[in-house]
DOVEX-742357 format. One record per residue: residue in three letters; x, y, z of N, C-alpha, C in turn. Coordinates in nm, 2 decimals. Example, Ala and Ser with C-alpha at 12.3 -4.5 7.8 and 13.67 -1.06 7.14 Angstrom:
% residues 2
+-----+--------+--------+--------+--------+---------+--------+--------+--------+--------+
|   r |  neast | nnorth |    nup | caeast | canorth |   caup |  ceast | cnorth |    cup |
+-----+--------+--------+--------+--------+---------+--------+--------+--------+--------+
| ALA |   1.32 |  -0.57 |   0.78 |   1.23 |   -0.45 |   0.78 |   1.32 |  -0.33 |   0.78 |
| SER |   1.28 |  -0.22 |   0.71 |   1.37 |   -0.11 |   0.71 |   1.29 |   0.00 |   0.79 |
+-----+--------+--------+--------+--------+---------+--------+--------+--------+--------+
//
This chain:
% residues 180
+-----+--------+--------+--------+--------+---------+--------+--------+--------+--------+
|   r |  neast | nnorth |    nup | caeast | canorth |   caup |  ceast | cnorth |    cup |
+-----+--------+--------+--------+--------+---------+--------+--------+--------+--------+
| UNK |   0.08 |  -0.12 |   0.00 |   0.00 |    0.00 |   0.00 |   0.09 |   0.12 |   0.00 |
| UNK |   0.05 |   0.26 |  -0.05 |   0.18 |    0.38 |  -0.08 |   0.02 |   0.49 |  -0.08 |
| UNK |   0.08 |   0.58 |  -0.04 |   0.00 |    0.69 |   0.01 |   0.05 |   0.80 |  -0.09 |
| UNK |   0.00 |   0.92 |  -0.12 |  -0.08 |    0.92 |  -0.23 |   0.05 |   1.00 |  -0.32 |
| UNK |   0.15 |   1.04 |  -0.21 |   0.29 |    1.10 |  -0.24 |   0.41 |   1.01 |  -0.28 |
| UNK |   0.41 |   0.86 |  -0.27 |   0.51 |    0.80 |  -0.29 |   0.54 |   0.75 |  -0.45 |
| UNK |   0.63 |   0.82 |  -0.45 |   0.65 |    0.82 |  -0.64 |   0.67 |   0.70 |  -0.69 |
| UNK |   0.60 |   0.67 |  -0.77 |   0.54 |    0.55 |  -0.88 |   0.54 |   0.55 |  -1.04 |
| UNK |   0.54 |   0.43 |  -1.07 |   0.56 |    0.45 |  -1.24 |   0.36 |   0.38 |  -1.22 |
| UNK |   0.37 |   0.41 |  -1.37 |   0.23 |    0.34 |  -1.41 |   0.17 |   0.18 |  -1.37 |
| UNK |   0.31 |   0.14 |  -1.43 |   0.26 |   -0.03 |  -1.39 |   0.37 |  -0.08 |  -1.34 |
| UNK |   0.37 |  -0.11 |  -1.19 |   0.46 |   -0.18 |  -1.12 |   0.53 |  -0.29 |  -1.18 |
| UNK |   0.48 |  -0.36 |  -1.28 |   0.55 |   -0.46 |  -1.31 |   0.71 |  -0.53 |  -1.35 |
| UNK |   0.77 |  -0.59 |  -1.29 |   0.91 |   -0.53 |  -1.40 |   0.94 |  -0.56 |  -1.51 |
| UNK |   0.85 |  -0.59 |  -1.60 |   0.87 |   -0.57 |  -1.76 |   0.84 |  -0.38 |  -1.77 |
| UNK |   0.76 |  -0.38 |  -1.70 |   0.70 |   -0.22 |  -1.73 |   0.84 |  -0.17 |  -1.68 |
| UNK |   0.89 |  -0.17 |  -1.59 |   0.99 |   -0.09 |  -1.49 |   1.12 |  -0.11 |  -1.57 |
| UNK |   1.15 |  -0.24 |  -1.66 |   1.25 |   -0.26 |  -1.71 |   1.26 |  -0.17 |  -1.85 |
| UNK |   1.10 |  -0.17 |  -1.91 |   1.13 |   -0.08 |  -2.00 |   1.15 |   0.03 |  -2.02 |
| UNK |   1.10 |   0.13 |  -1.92 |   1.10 |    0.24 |  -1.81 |   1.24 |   0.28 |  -1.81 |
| UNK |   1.35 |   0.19 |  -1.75 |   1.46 |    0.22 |  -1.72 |   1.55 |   0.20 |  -1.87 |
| UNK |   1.48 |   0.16 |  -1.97 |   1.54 |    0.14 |  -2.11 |   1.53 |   0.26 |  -2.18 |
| UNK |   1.43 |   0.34 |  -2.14 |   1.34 |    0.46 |  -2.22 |   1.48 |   0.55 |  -2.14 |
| UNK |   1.48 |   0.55 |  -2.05 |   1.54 |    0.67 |  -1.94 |   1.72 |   0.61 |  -1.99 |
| UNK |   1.75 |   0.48 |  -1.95 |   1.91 |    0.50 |  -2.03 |   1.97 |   0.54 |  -2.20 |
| UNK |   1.86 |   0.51 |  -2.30 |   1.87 |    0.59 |  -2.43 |   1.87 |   0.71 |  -2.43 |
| UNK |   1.81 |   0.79 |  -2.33 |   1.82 |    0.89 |  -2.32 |   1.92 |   0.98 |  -2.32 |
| UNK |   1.94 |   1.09 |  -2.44 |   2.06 |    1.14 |  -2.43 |   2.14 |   1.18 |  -2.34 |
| UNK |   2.05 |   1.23 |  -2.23 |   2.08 |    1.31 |  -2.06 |   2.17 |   1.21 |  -2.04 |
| UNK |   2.13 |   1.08 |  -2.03 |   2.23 |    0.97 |  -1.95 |   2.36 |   0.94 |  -2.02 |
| UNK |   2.36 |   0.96 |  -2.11 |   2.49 |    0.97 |  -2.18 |   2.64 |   1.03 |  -2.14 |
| UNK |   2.54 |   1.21 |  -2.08 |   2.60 |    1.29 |  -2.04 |   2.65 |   1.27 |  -1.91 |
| UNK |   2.55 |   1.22 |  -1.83 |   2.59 |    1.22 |  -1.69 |   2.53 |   1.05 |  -1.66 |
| UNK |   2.66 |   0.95 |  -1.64 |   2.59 |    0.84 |  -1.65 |   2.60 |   0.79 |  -1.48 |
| UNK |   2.68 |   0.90 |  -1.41 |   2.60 |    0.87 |  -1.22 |   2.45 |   0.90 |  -1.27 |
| UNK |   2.37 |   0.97 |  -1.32 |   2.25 |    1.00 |  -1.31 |   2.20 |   0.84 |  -1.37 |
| UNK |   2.19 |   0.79 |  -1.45 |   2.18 |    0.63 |  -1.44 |   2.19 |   0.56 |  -1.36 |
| UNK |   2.34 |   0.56 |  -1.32 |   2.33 |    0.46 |  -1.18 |   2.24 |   0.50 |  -1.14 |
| UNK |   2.17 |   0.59 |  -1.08 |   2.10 |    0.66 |  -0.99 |   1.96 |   0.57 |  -1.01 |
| UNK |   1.93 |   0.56 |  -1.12 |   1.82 |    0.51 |  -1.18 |   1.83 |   0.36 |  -1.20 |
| UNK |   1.95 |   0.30 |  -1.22 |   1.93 |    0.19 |  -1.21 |   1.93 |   0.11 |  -1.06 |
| UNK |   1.99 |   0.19 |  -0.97 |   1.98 |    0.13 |  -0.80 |   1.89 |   0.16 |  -0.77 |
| UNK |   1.81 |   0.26 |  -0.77 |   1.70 |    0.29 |  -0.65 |   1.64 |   0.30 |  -0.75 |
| UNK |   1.53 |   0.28 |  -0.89 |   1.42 |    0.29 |  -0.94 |   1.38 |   0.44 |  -0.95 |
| UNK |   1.45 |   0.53 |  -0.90 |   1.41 |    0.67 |  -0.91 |   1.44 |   0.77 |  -1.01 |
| UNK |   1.36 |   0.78 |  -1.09 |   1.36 |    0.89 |  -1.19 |   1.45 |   0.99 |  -1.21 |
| UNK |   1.52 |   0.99 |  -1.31 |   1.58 |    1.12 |  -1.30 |   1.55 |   1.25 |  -1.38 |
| UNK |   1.64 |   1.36 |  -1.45 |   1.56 |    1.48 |  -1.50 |   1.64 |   1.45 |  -1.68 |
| UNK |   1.55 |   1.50 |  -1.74 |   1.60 |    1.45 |  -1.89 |   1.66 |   1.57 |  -1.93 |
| UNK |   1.71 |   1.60 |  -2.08 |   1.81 |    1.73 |  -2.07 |   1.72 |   1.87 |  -2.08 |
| UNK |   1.81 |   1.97 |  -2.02 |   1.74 |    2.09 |  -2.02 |   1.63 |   2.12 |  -2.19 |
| UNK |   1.55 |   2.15 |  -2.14 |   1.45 |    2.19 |  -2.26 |   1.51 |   2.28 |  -2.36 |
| UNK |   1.59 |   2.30 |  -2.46 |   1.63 |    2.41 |  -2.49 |   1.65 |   2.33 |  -2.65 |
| UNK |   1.59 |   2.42 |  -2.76 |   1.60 |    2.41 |  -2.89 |   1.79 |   2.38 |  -2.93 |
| UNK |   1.82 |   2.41 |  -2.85 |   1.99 |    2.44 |  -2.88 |   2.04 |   2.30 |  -2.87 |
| UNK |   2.03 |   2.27 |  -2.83 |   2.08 |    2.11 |  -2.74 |   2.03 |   2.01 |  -2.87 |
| UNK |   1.94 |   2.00 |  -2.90 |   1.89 |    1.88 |  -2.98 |   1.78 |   1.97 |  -3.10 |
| UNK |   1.84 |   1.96 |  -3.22 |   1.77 |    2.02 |  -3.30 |   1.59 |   1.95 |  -3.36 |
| UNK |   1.66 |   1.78 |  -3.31 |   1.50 |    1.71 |  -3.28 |   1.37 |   1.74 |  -3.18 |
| UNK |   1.43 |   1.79 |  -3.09 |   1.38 |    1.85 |  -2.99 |   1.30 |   1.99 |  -3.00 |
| UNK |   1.18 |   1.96 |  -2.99 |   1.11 |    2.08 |  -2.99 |   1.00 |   2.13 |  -2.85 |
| UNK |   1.03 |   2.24 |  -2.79 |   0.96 |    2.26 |  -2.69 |   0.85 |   2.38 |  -2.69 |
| UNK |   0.74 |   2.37 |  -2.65 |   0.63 |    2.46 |  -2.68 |   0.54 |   2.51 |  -2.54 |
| UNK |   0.47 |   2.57 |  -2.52 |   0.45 |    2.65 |  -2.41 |   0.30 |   2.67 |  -2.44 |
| UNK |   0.19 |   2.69 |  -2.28 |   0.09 |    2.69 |  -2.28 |   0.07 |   2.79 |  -2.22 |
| UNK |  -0.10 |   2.86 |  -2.19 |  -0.14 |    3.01 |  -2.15 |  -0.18 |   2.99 |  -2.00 |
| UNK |  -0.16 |   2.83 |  -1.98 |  -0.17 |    2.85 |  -1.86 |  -0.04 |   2.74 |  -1.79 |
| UNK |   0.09 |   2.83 |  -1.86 |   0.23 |    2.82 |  -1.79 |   0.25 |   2.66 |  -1.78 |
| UNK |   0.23 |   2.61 |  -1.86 |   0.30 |    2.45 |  -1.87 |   0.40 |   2.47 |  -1.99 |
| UNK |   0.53 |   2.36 |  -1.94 |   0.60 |    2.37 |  -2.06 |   0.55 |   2.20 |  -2.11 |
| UNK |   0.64 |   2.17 |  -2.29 |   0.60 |    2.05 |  -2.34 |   0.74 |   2.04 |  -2.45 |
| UNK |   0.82 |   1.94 |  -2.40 |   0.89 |    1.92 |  -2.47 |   0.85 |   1.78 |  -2.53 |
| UNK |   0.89 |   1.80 |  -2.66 |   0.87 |    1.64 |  -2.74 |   1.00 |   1.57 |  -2.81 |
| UNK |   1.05 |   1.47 |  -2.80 |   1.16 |    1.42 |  -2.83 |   1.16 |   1.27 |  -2.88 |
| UNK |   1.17 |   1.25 |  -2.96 |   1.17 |    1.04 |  -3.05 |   1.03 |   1.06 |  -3.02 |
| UNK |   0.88 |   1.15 |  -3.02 |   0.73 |    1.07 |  -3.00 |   0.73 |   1.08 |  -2.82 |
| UNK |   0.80 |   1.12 |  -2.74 |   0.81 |    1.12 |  -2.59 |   0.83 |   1.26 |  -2.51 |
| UNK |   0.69 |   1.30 |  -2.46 |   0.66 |    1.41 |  -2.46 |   0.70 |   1.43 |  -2.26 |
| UNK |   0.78 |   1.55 |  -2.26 |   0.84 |    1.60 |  -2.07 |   0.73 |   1.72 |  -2.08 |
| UNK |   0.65 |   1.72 |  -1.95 |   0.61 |    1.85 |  -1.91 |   0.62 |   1.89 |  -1.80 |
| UNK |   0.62 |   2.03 |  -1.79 |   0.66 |    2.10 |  -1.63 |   0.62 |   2.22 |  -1.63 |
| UNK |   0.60 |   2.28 |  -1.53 |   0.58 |    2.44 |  -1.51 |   0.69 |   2.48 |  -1.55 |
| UNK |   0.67 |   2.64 |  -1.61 |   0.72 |    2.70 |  -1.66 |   0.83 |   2.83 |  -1.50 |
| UNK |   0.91 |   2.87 |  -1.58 |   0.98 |    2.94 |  -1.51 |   0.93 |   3.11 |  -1.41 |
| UNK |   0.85 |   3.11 |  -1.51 |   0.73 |    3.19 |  -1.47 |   0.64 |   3.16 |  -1.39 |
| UNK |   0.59 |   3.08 |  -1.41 |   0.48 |    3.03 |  -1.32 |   0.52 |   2.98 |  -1.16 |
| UNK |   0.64 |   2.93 |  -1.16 |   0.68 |    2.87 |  -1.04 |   0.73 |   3.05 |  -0.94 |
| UNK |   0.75 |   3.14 |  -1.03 |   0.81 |    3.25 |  -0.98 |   0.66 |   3.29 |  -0.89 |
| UNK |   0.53 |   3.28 |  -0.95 |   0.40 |    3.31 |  -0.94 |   0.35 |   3.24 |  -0.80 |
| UNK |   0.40 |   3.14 |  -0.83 |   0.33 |    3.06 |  -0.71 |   0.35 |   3.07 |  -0.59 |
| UNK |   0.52 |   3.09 |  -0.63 |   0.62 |    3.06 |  -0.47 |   0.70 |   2.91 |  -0.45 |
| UNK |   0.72 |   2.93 |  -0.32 |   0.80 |    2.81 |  -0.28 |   0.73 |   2.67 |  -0.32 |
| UNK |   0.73 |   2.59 |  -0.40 |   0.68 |    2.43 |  -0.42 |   0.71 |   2.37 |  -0.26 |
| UNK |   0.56 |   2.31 |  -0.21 |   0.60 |    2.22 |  -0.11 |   0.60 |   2.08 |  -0.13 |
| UNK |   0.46 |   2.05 |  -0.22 |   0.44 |    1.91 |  -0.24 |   0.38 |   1.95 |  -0.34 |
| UNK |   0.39 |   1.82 |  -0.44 |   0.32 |    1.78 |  -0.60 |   0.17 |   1.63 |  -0.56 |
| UNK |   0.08 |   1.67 |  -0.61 |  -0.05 |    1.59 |  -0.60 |  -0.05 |   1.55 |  -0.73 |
| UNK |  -0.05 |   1.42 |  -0.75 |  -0.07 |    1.39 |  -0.90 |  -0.24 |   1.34 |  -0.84 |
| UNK |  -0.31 |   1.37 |  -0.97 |  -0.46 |    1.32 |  -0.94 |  -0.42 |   1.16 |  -0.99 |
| UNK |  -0.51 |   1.05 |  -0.90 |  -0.54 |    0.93 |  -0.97 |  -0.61 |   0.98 |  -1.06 |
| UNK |  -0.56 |   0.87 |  -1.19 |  -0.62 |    0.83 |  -1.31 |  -0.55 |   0.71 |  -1.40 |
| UNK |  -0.64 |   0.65 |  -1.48 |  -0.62 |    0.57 |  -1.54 |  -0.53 |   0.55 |  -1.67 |
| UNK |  -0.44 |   0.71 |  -1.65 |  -0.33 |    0.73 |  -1.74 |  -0.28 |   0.76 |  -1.84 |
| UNK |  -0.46 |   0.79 |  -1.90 |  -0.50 |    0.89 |  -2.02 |  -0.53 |   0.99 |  -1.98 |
| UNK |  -0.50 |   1.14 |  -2.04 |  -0.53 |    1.27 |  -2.02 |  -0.62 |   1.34 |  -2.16 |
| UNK |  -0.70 |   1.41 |  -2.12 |  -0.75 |    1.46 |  -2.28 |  -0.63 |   1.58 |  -2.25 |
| UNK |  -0.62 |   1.72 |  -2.35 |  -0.55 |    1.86 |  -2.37 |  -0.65 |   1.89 |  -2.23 |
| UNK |  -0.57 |   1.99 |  -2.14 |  -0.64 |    2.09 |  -2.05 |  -0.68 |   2.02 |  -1.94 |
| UNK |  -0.68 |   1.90 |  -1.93 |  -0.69 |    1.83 |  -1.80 |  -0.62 |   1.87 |  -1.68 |
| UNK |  -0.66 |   1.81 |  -1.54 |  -0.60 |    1.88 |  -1.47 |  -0.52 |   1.76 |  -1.42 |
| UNK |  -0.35 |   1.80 |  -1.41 |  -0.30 |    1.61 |  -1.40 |  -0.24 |   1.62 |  -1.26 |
| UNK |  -0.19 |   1.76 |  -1.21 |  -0.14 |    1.75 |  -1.06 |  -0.16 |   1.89 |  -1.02 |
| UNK |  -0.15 |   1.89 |  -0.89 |  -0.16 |    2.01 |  -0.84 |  -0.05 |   2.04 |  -0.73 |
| UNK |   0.10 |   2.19 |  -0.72 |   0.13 |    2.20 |  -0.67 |   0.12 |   2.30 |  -0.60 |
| UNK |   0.16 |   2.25 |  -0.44 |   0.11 |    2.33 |  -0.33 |   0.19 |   2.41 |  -0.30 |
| UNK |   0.21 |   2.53 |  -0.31 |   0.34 |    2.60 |  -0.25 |   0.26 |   2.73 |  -0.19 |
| UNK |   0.39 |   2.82 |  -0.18 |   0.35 |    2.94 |  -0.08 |   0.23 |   3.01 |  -0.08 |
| UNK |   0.26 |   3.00 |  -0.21 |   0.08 |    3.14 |  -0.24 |  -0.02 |   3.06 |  -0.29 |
| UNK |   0.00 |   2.92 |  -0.26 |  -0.14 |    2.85 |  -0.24 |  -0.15 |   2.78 |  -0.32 |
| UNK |  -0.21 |   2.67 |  -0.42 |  -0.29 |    2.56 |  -0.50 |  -0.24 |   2.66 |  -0.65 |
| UNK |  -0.16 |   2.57 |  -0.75 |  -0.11 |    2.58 |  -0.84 |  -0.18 |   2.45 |  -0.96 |
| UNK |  -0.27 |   2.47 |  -1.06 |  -0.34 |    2.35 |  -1.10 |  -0.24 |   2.31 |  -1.25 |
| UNK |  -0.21 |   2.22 |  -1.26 |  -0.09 |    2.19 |  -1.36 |  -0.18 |   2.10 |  -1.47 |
| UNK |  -0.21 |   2.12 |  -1.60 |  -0.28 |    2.09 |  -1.71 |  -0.21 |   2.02 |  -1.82 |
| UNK |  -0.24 |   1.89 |  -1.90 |  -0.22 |    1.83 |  -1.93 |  -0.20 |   1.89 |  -2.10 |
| UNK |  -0.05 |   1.93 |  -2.15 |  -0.09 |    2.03 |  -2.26 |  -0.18 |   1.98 |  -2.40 |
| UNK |  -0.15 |   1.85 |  -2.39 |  -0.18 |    1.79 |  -2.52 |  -0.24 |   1.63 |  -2.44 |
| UNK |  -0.34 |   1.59 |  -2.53 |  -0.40 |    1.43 |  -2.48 |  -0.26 |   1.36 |  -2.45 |
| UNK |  -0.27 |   1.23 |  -2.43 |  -0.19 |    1.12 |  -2.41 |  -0.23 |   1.07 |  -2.32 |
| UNK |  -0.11 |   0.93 |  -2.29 |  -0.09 |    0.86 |  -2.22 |   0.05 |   0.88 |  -2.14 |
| UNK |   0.02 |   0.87 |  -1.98 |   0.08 |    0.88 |  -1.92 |   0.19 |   0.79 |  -1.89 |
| UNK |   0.35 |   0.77 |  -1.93 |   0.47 |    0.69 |  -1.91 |   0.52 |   0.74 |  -1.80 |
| UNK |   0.54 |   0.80 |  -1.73 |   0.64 |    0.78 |  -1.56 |   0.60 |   0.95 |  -1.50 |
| UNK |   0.58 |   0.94 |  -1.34 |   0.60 |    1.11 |  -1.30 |   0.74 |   1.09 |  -1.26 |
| UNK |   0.81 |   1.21 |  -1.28 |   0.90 |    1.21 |  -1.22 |   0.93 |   1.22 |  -1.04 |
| UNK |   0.96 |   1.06 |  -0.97 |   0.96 |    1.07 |  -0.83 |   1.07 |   1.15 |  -0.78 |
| UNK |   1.19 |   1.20 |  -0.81 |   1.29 |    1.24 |  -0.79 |   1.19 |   1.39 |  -0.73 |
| UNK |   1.10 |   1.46 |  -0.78 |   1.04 |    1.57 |  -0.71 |   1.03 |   1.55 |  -0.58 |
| UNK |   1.00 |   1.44 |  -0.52 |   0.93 |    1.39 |  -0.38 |   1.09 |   1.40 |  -0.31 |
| UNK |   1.16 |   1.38 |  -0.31 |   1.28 |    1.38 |  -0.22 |   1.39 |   1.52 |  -0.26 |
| UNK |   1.31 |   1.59 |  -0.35 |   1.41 |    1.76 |  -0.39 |   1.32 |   1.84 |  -0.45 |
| UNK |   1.24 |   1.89 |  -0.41 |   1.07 |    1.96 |  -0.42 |   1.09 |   2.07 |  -0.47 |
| UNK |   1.23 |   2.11 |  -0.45 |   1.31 |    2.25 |  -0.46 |   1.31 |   2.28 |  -0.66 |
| UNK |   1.35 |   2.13 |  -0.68 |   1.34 |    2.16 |  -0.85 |   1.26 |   2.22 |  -0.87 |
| UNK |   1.18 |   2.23 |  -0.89 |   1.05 |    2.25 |  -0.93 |   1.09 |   2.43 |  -0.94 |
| UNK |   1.16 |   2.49 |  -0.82 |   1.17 |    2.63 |  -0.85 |   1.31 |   2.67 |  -0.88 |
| UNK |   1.40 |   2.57 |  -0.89 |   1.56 |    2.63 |  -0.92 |   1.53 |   2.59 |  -1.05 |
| UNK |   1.50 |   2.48 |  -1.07 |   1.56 |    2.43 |  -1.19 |   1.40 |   2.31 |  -1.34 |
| UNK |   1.30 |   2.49 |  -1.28 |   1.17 |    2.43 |  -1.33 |   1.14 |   2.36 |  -1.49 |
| UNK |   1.25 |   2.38 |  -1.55 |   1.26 |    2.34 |  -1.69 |   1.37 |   2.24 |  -1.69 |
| UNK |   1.43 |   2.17 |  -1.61 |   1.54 |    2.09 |  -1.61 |   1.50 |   1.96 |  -1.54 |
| UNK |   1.58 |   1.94 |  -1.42 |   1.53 |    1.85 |  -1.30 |   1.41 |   1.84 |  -1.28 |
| UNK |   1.29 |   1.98 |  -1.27 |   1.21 |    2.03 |  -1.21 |   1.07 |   2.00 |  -1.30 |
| UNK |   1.08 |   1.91 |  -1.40 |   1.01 |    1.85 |  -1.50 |   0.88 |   1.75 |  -1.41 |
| UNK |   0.76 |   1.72 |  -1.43 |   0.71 |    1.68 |  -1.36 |   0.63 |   1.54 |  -1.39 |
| UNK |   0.60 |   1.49 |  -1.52 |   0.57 |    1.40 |  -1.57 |   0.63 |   1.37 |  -1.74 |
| UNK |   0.64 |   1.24 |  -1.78 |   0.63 |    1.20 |  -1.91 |   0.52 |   1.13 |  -1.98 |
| UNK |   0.48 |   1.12 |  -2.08 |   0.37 |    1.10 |  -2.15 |   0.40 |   1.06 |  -2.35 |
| UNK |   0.30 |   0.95 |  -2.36 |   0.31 |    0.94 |  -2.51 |   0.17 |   1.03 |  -2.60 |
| UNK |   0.18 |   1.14 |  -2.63 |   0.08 |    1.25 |  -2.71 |   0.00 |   1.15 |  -2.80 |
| UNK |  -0.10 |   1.16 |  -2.77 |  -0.24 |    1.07 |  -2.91 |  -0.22 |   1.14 |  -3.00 |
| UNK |  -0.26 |   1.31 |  -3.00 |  -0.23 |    1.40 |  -3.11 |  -0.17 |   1.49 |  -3.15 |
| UNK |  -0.06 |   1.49 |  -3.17 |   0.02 |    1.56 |  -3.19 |   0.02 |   1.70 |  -3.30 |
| UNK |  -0.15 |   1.73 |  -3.32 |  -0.18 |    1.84 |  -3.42 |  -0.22 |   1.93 |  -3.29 |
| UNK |  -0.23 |   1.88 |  -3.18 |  -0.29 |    1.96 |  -3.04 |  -0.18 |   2.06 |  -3.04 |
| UNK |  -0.04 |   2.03 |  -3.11 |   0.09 |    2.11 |  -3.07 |   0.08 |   2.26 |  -3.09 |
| UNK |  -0.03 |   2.26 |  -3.25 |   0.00 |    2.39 |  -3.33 |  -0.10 |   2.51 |  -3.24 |
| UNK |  -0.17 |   2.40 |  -3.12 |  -0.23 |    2.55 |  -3.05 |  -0.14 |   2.59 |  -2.98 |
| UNK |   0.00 |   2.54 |  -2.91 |   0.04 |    2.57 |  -2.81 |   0.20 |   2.70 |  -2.91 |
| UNK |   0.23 |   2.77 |  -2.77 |   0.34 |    2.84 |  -2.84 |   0.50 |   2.85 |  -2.79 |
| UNK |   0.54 |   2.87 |  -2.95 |   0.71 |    2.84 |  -2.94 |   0.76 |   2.93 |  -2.80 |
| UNK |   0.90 |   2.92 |  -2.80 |   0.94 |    3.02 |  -2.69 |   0.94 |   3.14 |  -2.65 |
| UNK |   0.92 |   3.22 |  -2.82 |   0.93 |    3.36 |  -2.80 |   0.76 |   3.42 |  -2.81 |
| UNK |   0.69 |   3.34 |  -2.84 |   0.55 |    3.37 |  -2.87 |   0.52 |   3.37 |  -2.71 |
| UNK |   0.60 |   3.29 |  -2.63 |   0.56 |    3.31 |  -2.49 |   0.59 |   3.41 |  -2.41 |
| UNK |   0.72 |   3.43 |  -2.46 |   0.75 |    3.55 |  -2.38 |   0.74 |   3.71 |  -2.41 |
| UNK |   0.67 |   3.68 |  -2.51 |   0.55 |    3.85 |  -2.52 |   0.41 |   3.80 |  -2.45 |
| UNK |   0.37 |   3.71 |  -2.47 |   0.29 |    3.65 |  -2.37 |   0.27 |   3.70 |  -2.20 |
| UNK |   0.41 |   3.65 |  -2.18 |   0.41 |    3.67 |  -2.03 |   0.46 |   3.83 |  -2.02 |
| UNK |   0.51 |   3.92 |  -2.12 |   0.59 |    4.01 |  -2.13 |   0.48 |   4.14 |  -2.06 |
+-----+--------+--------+--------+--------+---------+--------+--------+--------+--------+
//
């Protein structure tokens, strides 16, 4: 039994967990820093994928929503997190609430909720999918979330159903007249 904070993948099983940990060592992050693997291969704990940034990986495309979610998409394998802004908004992150659910999200759902200083922060699912891993590493360094809200500070991964959901959301500078 795990109470409602203890970070979990979708399906306990270890074919699921095995592949989990296959998805996260292809990963180019791990290449770079491969203690951050060990990390993941001893204790089952998630680590943070590479910084979001068009610079890094020209496959890599990251897009932004109006209500402060980031969405990066990489091989079909979609990271989202609050935005750098938004965690400035909130305040201090205490704790992350992922809502139960069965793993599917429609666009605009509400997938977690973080609690921090200035109160109840609702985090929205940018695009449908299917939910592959939250990142548990938040539960034991809560702090990402505000140093390092587009890096470490990433909050779930997900496989996108539609990927035409992308063209409502916006590139980086469309955001930042947005938030400007």
């Amino acid at each position: 039994m795990t109470d409602d904070l203890t970070p979990r993948l979708l399906d306990t099983s270890s074919a699921a967990k095995a592949a989990a940990l296959m998805r996260a060592a292809n990963h180019p992050y791990f290449f770079k820093n491969p203690s951050l693997f060990w990390i993941k291969a001893h204790t089952g704990a998630l680590s943070k994928p590479p910084t979001v940034t068009e610079k890094e990986s020209s496959e890599m495309a990251t897009y932004f929503t109006k209500t402060h979610e980031w969405i990066s998409i990489e091989n079909g394998t979609a990271t989202i997190g609050v935005t750098d802004h938004a965690q400035k908004q909130f305040g201090m992150a205490m704790f992350v609430d992922f809502l139960e659910n069965k793993g599917t999200f429609k666009k605009g759902e509400i997938v977690a909720v973080i609690n921090a200083g200035r109160g109840a922060f609702e985090v929205h699912a940018p695009v449908s999918g299917q939910l592959l891993n939250i990142n548990s590493v938040i539960d034991a360094t809560i702090g990402y979330i505000n140093s390092a809200p587009m890096d470490g500070g990433w909050l779930w991964m997900m496989t996108p159903s539609d990927e035409s959901e992308l063209s409502d959301l916006m590139h980086e500078q469309a955001y930042k007249a947005f938030i400007a």
